[in-house]
Residue, then its C-alpha position, 0 to 999 in steps of 0.5 A: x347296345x343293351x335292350x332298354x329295360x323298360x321296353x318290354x313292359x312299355x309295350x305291355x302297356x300299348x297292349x293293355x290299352x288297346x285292349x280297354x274300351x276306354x283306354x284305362x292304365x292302372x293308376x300304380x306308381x309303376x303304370x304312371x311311370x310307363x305312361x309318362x314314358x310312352x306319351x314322351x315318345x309320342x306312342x300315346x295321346x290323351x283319348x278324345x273318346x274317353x276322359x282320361x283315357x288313352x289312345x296309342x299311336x300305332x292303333x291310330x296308324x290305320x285311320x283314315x284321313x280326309x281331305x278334299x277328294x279331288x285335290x290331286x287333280x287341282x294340284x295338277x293344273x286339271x280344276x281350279x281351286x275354287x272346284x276343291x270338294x266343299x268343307x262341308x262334304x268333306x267333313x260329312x265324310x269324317x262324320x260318317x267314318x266314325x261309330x254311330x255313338x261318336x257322330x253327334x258329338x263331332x257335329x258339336x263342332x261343324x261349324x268351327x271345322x268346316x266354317x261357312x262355305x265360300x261366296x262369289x259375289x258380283x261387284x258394280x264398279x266403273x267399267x261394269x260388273x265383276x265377280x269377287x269371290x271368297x279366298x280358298x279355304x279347304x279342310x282336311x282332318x287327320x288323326x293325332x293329337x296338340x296341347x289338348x285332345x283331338x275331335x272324335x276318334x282323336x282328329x286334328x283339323x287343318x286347313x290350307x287358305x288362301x291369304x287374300x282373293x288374288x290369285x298371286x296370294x300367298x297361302x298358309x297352313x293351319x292345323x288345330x286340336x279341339x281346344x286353343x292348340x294351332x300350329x302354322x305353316x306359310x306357303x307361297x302359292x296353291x300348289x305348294x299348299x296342297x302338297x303340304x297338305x298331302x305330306x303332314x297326312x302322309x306323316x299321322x298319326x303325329x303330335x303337333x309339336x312334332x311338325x315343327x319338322x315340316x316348317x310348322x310353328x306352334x301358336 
């Protein structure tokens, strides 16, 4: 098959913006052009760091992502849900991964991201007193890009919940960008949310449109 003839400056151009500390391409017909191209194919996203700036796929393939750290072990029946790291911890840990210069702007957003933590709350009725507790909500984070930019070194957030506090609940998956983009997955039961969780991490950096693949339908 012949070589694509815009291949060899393409790359050129995921070079020279990895090589700008704030993501900068020429504005020249010929640049532009390239980066319409490059953003088409998901190589490139709109820097959350940097106004128009830009960021490619493949610097973000090396980042971290962030979900609860014991989230194997409640997938395997060992904790209960309710056990998953805290949203707040989990978000902490985001923070910390990012340059020192980056950090008060992400906690801009803490309350949006990782919400306020669950309740158990003892309820009276006939028969006595029970404990009702909050649906489940966990956090995870990873790198990528929607409609608009991410968090702070370019992060989506997601979230699997649980629909109502029965333990036969149906669940879903939502993930956001750091605007009015979401993308949403619903899920059957608690173990088939986390392993969504741990297949959309295993595929970033991506595009939100992109997981349309995994059952995801933009909002």
């Amino acid at each position: 098959m012949p070589q694509d003839p815009h291949s060899e400056f393409d790359h050129a151009i995921l070079d020279l913006i990895e090589r700008s500390p704030i993501g900068a391409v020429p504005s020249t017909p010929a640049y532009q052009d390239a980066l319409k191209r490059l953003y088409a194919a998901h190589q490139v996203y709109a820097s959350a760091d940097h106004k128009d700036g830009h960021v490619t796929a493949r610097s973000l393939a090396g980042a971290p992502s962030f979900h609860a750290n014991n989230l194997e072990a409640v997938m395997n029946g060992q904790l209960t849900a309710e056990a998953l790291e805290s949203n707040a911890s989990i978000f902490d840990r985001y923070v910390g991964s990012l340059p020192a210069v980056r950090r008060a702007k992400a906690e801009t957003f803490r309350a949006t991201v990782a919400g306020r933590p669950a309740h158990h709350r003892a309820k009276h009725a006939a028969g006595g007193t029970f404990i009702v507790r909050d649906p489940v909500h966990t956090l995870f984070l990873v790198p990528g890009t929607g409609p608009h930019h991410g968090l702070p070194g370019n992060y989506l957030y997601g979230s699997a919940l649980q629909l109502s506090a029965d333990d036969a609940s149906a669940w879903a998956i939502h993930l956001h960008d750091c605007d009015d983009g979401v993308a949403v997955c619903d899920i059957q039961n608690l173990h088939a949310a986390l392993e969504k969780v741990v297949e959309v991490v295993a595929c970033a950096p991506f595009t939100m449109n992109e997981l349309e693949a995994l059952g995801f339908t933009m909002k």
